[in-house]
N, C-alpha and C positions, 0 to 999 in steps of 0.2 A: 328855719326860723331866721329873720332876718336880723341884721346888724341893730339897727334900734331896736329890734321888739329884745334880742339879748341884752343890750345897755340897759333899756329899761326892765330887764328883769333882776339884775344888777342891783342896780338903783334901787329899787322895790327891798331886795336882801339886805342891802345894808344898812337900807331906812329903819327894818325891823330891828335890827342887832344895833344902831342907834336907841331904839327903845328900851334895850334892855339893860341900860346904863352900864355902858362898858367902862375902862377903867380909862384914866386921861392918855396912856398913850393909844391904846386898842382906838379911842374915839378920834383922835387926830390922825391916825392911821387913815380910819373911813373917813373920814371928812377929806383927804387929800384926795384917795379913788374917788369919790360920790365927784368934787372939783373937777376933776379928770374924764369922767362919765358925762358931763354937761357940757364941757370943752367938745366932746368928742359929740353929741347929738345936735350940737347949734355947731357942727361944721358936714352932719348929713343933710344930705337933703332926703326928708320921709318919702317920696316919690321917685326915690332913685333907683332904675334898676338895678346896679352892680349893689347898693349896698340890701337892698331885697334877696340877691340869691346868694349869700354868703351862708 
């Protein structure tokens, strides 16, 4: 699996446990990873071999 298809699998998990109204820290928790996860995919580039075979 590559590098984005794992962030965004990520992303996707913590979207859902977003939905299930966590408590305010639990949700500021994920709100800083989810931050961190979109840092980290607007600095791949989706075409990129090295980040494809990780």
């Amino acid at each position: 699996m590559s590098t984005v298809a794992k962030l965004l699998a990520q992303k996707q998990q913590l979207m859902e446990q977003l939905e299930n109204d966590p408590g305010p820290n639990e949700r500021e928790e994920i709100e800083q990873i989810l931050a961190k996860i979109e840092t980290a995919l607007s600095l791949l580039d989706p075409g990129d071999p090295v980040a494809e075979s990780e």
